[in-house]
C-alpha positions as a LaTeX table, in Angstrom:
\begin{tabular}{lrrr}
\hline
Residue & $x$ (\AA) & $y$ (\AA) & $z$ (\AA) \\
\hline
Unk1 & 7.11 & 7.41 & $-12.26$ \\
Unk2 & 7.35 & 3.62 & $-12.95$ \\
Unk3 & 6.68 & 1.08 & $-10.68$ \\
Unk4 & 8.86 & $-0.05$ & $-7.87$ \\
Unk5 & 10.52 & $-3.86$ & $-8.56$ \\
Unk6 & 8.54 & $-6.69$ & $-7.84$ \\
Unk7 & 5.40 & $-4.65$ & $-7.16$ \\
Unk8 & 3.62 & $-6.11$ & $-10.02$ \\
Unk9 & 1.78 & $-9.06$ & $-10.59$ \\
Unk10 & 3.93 & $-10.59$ & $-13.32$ \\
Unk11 & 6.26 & $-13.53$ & $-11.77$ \\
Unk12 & 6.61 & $-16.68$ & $-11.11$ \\
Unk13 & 3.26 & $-18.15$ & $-9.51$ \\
Unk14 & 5.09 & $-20.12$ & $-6.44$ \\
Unk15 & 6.43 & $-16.16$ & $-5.19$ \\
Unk16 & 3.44 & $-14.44$ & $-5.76$ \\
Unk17 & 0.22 & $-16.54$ & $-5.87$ \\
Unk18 & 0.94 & $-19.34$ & $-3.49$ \\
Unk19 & $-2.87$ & $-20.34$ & $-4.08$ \\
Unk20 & $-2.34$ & $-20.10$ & $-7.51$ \\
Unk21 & 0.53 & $-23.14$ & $-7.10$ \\
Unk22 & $-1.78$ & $-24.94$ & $-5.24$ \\
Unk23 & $-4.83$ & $-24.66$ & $-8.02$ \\
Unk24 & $-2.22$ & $-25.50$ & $-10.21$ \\
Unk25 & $-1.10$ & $-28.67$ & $-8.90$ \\
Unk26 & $-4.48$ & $-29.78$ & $-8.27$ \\
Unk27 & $-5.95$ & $-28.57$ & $-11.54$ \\
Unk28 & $-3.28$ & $-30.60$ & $-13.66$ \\
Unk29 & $-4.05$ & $-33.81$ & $-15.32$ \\
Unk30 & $-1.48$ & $-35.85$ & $-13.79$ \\
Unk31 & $-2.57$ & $-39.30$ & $-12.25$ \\
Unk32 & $-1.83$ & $-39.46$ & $-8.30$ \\
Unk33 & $-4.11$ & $-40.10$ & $-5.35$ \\
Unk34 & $-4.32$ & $-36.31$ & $-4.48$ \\
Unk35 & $-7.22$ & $-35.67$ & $-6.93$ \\
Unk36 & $-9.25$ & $-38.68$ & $-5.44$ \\
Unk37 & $-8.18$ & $-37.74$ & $-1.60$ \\
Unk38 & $-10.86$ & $-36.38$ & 0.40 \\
Unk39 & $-8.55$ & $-35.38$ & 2.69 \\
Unk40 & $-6.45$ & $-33.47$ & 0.32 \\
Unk41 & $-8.97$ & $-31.64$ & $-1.19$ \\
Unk42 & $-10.64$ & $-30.31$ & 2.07 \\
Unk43 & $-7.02$ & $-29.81$ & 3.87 \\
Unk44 & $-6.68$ & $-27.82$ & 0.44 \\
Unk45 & $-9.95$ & $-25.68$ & 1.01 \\
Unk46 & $-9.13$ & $-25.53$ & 4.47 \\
Unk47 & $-5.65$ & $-23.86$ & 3.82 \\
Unk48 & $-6.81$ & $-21.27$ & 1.07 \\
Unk49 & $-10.13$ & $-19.94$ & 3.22 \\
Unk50 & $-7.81$ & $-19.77$ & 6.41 \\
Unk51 & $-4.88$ & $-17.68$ & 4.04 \\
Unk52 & $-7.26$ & $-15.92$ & 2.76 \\
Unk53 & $-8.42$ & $-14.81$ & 6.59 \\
Unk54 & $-5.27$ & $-14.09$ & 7.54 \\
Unk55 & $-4.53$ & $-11.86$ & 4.10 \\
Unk56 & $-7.55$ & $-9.83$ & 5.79 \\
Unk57 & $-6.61$ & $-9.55$ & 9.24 \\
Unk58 & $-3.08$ & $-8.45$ & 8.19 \\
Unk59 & $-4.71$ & $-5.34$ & 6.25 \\
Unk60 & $-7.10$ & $-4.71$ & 8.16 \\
Unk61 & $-4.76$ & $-4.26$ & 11.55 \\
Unk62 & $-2.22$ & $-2.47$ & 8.92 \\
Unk63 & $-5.06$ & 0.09 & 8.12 \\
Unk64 & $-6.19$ & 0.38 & 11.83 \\
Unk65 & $-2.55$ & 1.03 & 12.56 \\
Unk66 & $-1.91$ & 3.67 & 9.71 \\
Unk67 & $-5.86$ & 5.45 & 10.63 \\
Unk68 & $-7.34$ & 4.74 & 7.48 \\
Unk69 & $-10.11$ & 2.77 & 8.86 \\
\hline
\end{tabular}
């Protein structure tokens, strides 16, 4: 059995890695005022660690739901 479509991690970054777009546009070496914003770069952090909490309270109330944990 093959894998279902679009349950694999090939794809265009912005659809599937929305940090990944974000690293991205940081990480490039294009001259704007986001690279030397403090602002922008903590907002930045700010948004990824908060994502990245609510990636784990969406599983973790998905597993509580389902039993598994």
């Amino acid at each position: 059995m093959g894998l279902p479509p679009y349950t694999h991690c090939w794809g265009p970054p912005p659809l599937h890695h929305p940090a990944t777009l974000v690293a991205g546009i940081f990480g490039m070496n294009l001259r704007s005022t986001l690279e030397m914003s403090v602002v922008g770069f903590w907002g930045t952090t700010a948004m990824i660690i908060l994502g990245a909490f609510w990636v784990f309270w969406v599983i973790l109330n998905y597993t509580r739901r389902k039993r598994i944990v």
